[in-house]
C-alpha positions in Angstrom: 6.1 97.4 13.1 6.9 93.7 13.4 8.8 91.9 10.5 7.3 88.6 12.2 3.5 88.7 12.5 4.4 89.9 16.4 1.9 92.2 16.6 -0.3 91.2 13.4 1.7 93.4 11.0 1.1 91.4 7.9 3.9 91.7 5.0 0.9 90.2 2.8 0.1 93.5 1.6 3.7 94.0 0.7 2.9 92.1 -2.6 0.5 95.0 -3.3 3.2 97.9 -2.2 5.6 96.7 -4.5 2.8 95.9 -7.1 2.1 99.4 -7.3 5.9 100.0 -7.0 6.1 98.2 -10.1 8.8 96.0 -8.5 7.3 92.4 -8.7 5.3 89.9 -10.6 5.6 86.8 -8.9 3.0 87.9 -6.3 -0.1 87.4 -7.6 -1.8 84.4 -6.8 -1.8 82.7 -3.1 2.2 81.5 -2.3 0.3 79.4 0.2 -0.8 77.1 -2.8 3.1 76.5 -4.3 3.9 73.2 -4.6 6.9 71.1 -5.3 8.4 70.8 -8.7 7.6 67.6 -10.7 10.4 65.7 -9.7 11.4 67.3 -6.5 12.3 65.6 -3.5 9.1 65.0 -1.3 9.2 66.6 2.3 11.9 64.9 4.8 13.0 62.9 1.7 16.6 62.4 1.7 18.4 64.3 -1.3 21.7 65.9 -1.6 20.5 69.7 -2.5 22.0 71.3 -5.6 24.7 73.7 -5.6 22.1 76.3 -6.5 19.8 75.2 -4.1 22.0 75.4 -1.2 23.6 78.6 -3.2 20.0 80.2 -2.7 19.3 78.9 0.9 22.2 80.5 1.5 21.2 84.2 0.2 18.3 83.8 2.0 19.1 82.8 5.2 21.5 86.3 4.8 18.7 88.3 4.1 16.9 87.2 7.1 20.7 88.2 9.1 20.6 91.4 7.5 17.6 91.9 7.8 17.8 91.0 11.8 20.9 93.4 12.1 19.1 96.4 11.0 15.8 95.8 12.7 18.4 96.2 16.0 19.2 99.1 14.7 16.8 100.6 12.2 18.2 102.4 9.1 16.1 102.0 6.0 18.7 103.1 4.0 21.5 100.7 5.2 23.3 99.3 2.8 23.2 95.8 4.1 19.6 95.4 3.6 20.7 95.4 -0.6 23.4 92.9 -0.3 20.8 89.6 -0.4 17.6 91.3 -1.4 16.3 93.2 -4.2 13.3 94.2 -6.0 9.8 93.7 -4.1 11.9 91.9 -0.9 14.3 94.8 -0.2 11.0 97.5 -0.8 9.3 95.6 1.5 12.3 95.5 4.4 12.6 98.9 3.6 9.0 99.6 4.1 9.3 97.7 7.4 12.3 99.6 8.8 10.8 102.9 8.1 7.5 101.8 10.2 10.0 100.7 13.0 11.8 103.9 13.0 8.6 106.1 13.1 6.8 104.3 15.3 10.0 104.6 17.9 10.6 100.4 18.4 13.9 98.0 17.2 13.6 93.9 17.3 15.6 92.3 19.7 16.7 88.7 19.3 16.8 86.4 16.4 14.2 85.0 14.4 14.5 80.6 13.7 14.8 79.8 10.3 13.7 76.0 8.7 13.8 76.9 4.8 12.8 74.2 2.5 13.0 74.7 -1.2 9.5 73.6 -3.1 11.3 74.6 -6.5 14.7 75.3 -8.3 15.0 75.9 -12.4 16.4 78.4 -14.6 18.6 80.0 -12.0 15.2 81.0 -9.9 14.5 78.8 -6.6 10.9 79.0 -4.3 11.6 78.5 -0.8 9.0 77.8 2.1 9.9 78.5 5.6 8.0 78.1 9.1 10.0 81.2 10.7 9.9 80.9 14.6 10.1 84.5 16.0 9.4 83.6 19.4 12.6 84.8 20.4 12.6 88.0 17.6 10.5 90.4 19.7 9.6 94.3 19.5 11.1 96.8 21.9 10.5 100.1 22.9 13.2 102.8 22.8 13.3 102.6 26.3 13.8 99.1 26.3 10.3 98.1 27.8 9.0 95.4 25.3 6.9 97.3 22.8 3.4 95.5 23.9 2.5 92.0 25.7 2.5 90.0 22.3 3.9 86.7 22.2 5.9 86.1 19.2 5.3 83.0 17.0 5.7 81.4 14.4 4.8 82.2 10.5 4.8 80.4 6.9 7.4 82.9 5.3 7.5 82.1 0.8 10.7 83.9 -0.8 11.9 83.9 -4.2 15.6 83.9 -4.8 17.1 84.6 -8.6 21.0 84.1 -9.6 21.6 88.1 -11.5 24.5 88.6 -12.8 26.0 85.8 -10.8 24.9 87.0 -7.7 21.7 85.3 -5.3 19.1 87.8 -3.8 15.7 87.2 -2.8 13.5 89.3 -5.1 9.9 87.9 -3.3 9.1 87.8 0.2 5.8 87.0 1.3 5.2 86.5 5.2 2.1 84.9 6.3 0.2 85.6 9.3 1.2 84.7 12.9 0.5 81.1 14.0 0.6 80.1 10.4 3.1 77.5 11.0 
């Protein structure tokens, strides 16, 4: 199980899992085709982020740090995975980490993060990201690398929403490997 395309584990059909799950709605439809708000910044454009915005990069680039700690680790049921994701994200993790555990393998390293946000209203941001996991990388219990895979990098979308004061990422939607 690979959280990072590693192995061509694809967290596309997570959409569908938490579909089914009842946990999501902003899945439908390809994330690859979000585009910036009217008004929003163009790419590389130079622009002070909002307090929300940065508030919101900063949830997600937790969840990916929680989400890194417990793939060392895996525990499905740690309670860090729920302190920056909810919803559709944190089944999905979830889903991930129980893969890992049965399937006897824990990521090493740390994945590159390079989030841009495309949108940001009504206490709801979209965020893009080109996640380098070159360096994130499957092991074997034994600590033999779990195959010959090179990791790479992958178009990550994510959907953060301010609840009750709080910023989690409620969407997560990784693309496949060498998408970025």
């Amino acid at each position: 199980m690979t959280f990072h395309g590693r192995v061509g584990w694809q967290l596309r059909w997570g959409c569908t899992v938490a579909a089914v799950l009842g946990l999501v709605g902003g899945c439908t439809g390809s994330p690859h085709d979000a585009k910036p708000s009217e008004g929003a910044a163009p790419t590389g454009a130079a622009r002070t982020p909002s307090a929300p915005s940065r508030d919101a990069v900063a949830a997600y680039r937790a969840m990916w740090s929680d989400l890194t700690a417990v793939s060392a680790a895996p525990d499905p049921q740690a309670p860090r995975l729920e302190e920056h994701a909810t919803a559709g994200a944190l089944e999905l993790m979830k889903y991930g980490i129980r893969k890992a555990v049965k399937e006897g393998v824990v990521t090493k390293g740390t994945p590159q993060l390079a989030p841009t946000v495309v949108s940001a209203r009504d206490g709801k941001v979209v965020i893009r990201d080109c996640v380098d996991g070159t360096h994130w990388l499957e092991y074997k219990l034994n600590g033999k690398l779990k195959n010959d895979v090179p990791g790479s990098h992958f178009k990550a979308d994510a959907t953060v929403q301010r609840t009750k004061g709080i910023w989690k990422v409620t969407h997560l939607y990784m693309d496949d490997s060498g998408t970025c």
